[in-house]
C-alpha positions as CSV (number, residue, x, y, z in Angstrom):
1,X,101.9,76.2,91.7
2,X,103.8,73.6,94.2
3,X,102.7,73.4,98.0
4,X,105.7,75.8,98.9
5,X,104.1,78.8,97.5
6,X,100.5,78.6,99.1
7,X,101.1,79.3,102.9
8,X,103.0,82.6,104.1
9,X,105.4,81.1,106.1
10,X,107.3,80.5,103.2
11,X,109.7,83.2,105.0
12,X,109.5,81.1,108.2
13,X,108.2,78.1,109.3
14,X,105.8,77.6,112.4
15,X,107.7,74.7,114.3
16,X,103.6,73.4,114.9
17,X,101.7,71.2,113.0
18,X,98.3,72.5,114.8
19,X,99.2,76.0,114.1
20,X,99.5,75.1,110.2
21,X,95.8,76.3,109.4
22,X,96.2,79.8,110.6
23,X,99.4,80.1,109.4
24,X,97.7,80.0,105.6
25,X,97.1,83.4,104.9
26,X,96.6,83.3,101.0
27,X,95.5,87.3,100.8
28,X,98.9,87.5,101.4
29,X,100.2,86.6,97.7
30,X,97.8,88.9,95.9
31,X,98.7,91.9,97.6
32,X,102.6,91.2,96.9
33,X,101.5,91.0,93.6
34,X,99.3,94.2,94.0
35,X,102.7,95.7,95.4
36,X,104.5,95.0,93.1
37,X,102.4,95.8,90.0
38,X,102.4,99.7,92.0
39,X,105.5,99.6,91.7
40,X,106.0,98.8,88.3
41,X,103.4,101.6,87.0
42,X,105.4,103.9,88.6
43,X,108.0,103.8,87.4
44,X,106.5,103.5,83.6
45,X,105.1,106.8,84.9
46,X,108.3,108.7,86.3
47,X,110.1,108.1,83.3
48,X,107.9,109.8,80.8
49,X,105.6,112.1,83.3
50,X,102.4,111.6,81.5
51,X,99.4,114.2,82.8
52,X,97.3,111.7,83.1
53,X,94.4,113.8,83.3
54,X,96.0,115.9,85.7
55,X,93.5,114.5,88.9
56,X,93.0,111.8,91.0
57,X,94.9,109.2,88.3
58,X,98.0,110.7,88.0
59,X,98.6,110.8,91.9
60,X,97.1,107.4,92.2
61,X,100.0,106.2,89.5
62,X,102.4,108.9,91.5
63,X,101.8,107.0,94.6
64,X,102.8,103.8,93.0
65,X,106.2,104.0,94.7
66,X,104.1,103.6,97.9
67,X,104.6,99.5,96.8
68,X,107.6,99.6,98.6
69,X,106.5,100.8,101.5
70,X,103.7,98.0,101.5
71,X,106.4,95.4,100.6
72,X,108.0,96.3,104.2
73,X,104.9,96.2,106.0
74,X,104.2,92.4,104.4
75,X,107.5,91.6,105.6
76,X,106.7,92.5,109.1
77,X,103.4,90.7,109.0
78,X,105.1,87.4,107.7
79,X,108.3,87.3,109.4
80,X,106.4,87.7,113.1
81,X,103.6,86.0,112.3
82,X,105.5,82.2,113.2
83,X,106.9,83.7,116.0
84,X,102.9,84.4,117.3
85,X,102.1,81.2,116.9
86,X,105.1,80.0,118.9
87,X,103.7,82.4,121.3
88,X,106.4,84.8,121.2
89,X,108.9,82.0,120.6
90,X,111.7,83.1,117.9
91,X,112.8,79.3,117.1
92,X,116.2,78.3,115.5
93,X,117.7,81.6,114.3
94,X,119.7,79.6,111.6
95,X,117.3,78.1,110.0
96,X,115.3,81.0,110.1
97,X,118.9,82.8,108.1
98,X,119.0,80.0,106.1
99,X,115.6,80.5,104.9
100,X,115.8,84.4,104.4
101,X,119.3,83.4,102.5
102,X,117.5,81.3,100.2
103,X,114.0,82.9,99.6
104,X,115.9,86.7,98.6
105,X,120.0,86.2,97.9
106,X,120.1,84.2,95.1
107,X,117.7,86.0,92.5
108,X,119.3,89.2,93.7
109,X,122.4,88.1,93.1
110,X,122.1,87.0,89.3
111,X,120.3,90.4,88.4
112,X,123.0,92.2,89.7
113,X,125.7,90.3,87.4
114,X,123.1,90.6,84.3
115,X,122.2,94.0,85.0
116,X,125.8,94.7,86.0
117,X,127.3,93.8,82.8
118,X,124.3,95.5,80.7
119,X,124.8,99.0,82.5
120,X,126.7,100.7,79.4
121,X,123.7,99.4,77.4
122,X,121.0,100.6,79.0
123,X,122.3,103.7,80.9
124,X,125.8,104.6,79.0
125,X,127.4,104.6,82.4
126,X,130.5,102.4,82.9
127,X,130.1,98.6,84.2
128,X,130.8,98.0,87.4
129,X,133.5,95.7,86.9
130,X,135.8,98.4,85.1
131,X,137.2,100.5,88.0
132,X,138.5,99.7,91.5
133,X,135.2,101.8,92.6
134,X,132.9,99.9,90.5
135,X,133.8,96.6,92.7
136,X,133.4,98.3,95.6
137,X,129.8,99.4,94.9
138,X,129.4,95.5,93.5
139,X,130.5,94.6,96.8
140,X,128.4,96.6,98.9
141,X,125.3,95.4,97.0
142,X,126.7,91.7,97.9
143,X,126.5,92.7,101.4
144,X,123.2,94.1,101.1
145,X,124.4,98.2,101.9
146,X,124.2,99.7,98.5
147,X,122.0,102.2,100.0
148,X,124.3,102.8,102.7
149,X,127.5,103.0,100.7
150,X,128.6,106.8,100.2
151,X,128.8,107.8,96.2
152,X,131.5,110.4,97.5
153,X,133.4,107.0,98.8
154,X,132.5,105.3,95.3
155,X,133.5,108.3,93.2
156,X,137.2,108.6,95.2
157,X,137.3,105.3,94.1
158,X,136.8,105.7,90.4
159,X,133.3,105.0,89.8
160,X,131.5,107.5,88.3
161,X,127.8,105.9,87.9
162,X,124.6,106.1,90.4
163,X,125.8,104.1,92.9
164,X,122.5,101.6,94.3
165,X,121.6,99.3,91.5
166,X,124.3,101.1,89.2
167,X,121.9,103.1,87.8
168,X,120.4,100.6,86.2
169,X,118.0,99.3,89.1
170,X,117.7,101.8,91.6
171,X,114.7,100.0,93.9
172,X,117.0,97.7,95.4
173,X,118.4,100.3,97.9
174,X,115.0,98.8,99.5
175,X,116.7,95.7,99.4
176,X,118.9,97.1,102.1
177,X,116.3,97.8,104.8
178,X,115.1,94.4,104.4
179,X,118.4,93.4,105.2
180,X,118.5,95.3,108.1
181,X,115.0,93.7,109.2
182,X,115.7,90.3,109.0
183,X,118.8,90.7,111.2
184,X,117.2,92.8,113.9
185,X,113.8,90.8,114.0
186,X,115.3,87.7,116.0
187,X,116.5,90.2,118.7
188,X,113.2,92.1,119.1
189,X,111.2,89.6,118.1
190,X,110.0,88.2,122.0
191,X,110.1,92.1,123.3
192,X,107.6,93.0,121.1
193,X,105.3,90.3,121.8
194,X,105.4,90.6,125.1
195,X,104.5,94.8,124.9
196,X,103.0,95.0,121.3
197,X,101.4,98.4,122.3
198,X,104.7,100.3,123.9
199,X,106.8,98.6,120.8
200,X,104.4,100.1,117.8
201,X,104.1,103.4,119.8
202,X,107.9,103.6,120.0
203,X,108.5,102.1,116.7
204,X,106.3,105.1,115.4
205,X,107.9,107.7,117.6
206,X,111.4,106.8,116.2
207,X,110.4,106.8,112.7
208,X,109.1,110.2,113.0
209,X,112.5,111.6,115.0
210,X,114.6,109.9,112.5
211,X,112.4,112.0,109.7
212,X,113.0,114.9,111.4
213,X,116.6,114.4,112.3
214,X,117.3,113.8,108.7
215,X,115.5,116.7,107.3
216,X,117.5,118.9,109.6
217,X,121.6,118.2,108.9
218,X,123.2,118.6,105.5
219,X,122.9,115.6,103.2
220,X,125.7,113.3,104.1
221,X,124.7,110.4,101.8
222,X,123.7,111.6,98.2
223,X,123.3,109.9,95.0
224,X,125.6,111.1,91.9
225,X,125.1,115.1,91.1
226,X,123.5,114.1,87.9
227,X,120.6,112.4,89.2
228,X,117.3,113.8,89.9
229,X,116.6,115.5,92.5
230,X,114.6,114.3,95.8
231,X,114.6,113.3,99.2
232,X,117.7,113.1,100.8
233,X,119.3,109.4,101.3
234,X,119.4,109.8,104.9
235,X,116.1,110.3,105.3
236,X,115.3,106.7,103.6
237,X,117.0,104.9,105.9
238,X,116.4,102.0,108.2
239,X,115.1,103.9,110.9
240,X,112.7,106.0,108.4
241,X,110.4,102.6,108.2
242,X,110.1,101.4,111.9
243,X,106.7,102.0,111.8
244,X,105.7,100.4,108.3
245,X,107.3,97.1,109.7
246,X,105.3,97.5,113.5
247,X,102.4,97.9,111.2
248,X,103.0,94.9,109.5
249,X,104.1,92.7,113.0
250,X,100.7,94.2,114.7
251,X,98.4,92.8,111.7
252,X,99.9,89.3,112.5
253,X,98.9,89.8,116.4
254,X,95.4,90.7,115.6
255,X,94.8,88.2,113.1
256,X,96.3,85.0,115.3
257,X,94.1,86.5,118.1
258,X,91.3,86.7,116.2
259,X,92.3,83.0,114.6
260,X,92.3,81.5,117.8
261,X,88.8,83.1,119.2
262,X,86.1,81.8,117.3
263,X,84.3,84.7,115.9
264,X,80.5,85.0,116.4
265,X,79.1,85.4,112.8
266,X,78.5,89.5,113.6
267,X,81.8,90.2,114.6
268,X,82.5,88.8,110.7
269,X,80.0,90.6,109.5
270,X,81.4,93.8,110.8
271,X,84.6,92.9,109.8
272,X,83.4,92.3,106.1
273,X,81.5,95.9,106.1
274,X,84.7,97.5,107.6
275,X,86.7,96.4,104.3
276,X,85.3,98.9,101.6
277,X,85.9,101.4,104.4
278,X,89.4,100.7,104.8
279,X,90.2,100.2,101.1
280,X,88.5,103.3,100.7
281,X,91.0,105.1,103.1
282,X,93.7,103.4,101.4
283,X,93.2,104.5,97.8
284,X,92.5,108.7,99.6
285,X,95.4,108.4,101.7
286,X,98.0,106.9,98.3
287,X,96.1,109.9,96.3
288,X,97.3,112.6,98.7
289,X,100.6,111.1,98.6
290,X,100.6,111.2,95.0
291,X,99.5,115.3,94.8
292,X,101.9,115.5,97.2
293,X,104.7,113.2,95.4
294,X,104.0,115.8,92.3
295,X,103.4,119.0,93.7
296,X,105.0,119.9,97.1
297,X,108.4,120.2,98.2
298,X,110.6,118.0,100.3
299,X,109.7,119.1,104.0
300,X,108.7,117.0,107.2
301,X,105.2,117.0,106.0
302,X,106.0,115.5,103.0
303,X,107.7,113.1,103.9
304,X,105.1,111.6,106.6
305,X,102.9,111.1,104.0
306,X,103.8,107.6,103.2
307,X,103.0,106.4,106.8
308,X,99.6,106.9,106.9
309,X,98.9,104.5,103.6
310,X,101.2,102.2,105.3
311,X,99.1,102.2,108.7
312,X,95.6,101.8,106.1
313,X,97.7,99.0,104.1
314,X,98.4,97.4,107.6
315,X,94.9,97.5,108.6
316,X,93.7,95.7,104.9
317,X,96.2,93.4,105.5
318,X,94.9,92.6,108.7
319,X,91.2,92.7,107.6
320,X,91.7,90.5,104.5
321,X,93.8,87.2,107.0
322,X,91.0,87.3,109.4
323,X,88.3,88.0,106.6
324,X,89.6,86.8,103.9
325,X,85.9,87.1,101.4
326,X,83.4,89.7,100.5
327,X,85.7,93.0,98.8
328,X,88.9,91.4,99.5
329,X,87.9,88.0,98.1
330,X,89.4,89.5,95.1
331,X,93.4,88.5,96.6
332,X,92.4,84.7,97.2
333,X,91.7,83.9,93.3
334,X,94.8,81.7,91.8
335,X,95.9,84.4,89.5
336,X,96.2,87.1,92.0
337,X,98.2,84.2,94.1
338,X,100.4,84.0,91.2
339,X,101.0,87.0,91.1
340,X,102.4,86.8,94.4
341,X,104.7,83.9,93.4
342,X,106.5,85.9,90.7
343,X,106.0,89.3,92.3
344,X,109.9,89.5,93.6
345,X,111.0,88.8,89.8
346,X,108.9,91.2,88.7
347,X,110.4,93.7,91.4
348,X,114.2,93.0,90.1
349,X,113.6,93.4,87.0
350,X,111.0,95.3,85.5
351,X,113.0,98.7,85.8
352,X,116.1,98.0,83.4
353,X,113.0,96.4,81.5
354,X,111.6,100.2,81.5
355,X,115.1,101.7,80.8
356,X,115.9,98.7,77.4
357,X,112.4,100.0,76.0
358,X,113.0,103.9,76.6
359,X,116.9,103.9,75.2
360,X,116.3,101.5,72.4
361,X,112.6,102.3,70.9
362,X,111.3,105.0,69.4
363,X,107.9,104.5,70.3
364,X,108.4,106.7,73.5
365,X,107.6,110.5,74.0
366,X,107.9,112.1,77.7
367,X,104.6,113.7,78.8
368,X,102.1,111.6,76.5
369,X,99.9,109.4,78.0
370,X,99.9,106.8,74.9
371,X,103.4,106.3,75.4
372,X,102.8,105.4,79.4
373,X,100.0,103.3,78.3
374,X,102.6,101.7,75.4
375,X,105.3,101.4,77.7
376,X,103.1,99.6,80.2
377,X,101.8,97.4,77.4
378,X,105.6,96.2,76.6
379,X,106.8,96.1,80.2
380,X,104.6,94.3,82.2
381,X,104.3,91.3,80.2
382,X,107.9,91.3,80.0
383,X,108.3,91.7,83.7
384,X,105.7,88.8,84.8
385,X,107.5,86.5,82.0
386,X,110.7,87.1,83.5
387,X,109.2,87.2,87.0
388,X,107.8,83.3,86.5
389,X,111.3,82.2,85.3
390,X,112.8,83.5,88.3
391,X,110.1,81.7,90.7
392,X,110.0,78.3,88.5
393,X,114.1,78.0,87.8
394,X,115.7,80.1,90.7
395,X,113.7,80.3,93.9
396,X,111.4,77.7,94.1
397,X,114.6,75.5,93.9
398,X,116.6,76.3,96.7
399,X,113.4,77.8,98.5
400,X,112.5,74.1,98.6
401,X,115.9,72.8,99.2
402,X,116.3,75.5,102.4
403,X,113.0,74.1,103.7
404,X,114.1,70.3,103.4
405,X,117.3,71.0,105.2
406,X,116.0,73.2,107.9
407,X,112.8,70.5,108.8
408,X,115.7,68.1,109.0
């Protein structure tokens, strides 16, 4: 593993060479990987909807999509944290778009044209590429607004498929609100650094109006009639995840405070004994997410159920940069790092991965937990192979090569 993939600010540099220490925050890596690995298991659990024992597992796996969620609160902790250390200094805004160009665009882009062109084999739906609409949902996922794009607008225009990831890989509509993260950061950056408290307590108090908002008017942005059904669109957008991103920005404020105060050895311990107690709070919170993911109907309470695991995620986060041994050691160990390194591979492609195995085996059967547990056995693998591929031969290249040019 080279020396770009063992500090965080891999998404942003700190423009300090004395600030380089605290910027290291190797927890960081294992709980992308952790993320992702959520994410992964559930999806080999949505598609065959194994019982699981019917308790505290099955919502546990259920709550895997919760991944996402933690993905967005890493991203707020990363992306601020060089702006603490500049002291609430943003820095050049093109490197910093140079750098989020490089470390996400181009191992997006060459799934979409490999997973574009295999959607008739893994799904039976058109390919993009066949219809006047098809180019236009190719186009919006170049821009980064597949989950904003209309499938009324696409249909009208001749494409008849699920619209974000062309049915084929539907978790990059998350893609999206990234998207929309990194371009608003740079201009809220300073203001929320300046009034941390006012800015999580209004990022919190949007998310929860825009929930509410969206619950309340028809559904304006729906996926194809054929696909399952669940929570509206509009409810999973941008301003649904304020919150999970203050979260996120909040951790790094605590943890470059607490860098830059020398703790007295109990304050650590405390911290130390606090971790089980978080993590514990973390696995009940995802587990009545997960009876709630498989049991309850979509309503406002439902829905604000993914906020508090995000707030405990945010808090572990937090807990394991400015403590980073005793439970939480676990993170630092070079395999969970690694795990890290190849975890946005393994987020791009493990789904159409799920979708070869489920179309073109037999070895599946819906509802049986052997075949989650031999789907799981195929896919992951699979997913961390492809995962490392994309890390050693696409981003670690022109990660580097953005870092080079933007030191310069």
């Amino acid at each position: 593993m080279n020396e770009a993939s063992r500090r965080a600010p891999e998404e942003g540099e700190t423009g300090a060479g004395h600030a380089r220490g605290v910027a290291e925050v190797p927890a960081i890596d294992g709980l992308r990987g952790i993320a992702a690995l959520l994410v992964l298991f559930f999806h080999c659990w949505v598609f065959l909807d194994p019982p699981l024992g019917g308790g505290a597992l099955r919502a546990l796996v259920a709550a895997g999509e919760l991944g996402v969620d933690f993905f967005f609160v890493i991203s707020g902790f990363v992306l601020f944290l060089p702006v603490v250390l500049r002291d609430g200094q943003f820095g050049d805004v093109r490197a910093y778009a140079l750098r989020r160009v490089a470390r996400i665009v181009p191992a997006y882009y060459l799934s979409l044209v490999v997973q574009g062109l295999a959607v008739r084999w893994l799904t039976g739906f058109p390919i993009p590429f066949a219809s006047r609409g098809g180019w236009l949902v190719f186009g919006a996922h170049l821009l980064f607004l597949q989950h904003e794009l209309p499938a009324s607008l696409a249909r009208a225009a001749g494409f008849w498929g699920n619209v974000v990831g062309f049915g084929v890989n539907g978790v990059v509509w998350s893609l999206s609100i990234e998207a929309l993260f990194y371009v608003t950061l740079p201009l809220v950056a300073g203001r929320f650094f300046r009034r941390p408290v006012a800015a999580l307590l209004l990022a919190v108090a949007t998310s929860l109006a825009w929930r509410a908002f969206a619950l309340s008017v028809p559904g304006v942005l729906t996926d194809a009639p054929s696909a399952a059904p669940g929570p509206p669109r509009l409810l999973l957008q941008y301003p649904s995840f304020f919150a999970h991103f203050a979260f996120g920005m909040c951790g790094a404020l605590l943890y470059v405070r607490a860098a830059r105060s020398p703790a007295p050895v109990r304050r650590l311990r405390w911290l130390l004994a606090a971790q089980p107690v978080v993590l514990a709070a973390l696995a009940a919170t995802m587990i009545a997410h997960g009876r709630n993911l498989t049991g309850a109907s979509i309503d406002y309470g439902y829905r604000l159920a993914d906020i508090l695991p995000a707030l405990a995620f945010a808090l572990l986060l937090t807990l394991a940069s400015i403590a980073p041994r005793g439970v939480l050691g676990a993170l630092t160990w070079p395999r969970m790092r690694w795990l890290g390194d190849v975890s946005y591979g393994v987020f791009l492609w493990h789904l159409p991965l799920v979708l070869l195995v489920r179309r073109h085996t037999t070895l599946l059967h819906e509802k049986s937990d052997l075949s989650f547990v031999v789907l799981c056995a195929i896919v992951l693998p699979a997913s961390l192979l492809l995962g490392w591929l994309s890390r050693r031969y696409v981003e670690e290249p022109i990660i580097g090569w953005a870092r080079r040019r933007t030191r310069r």
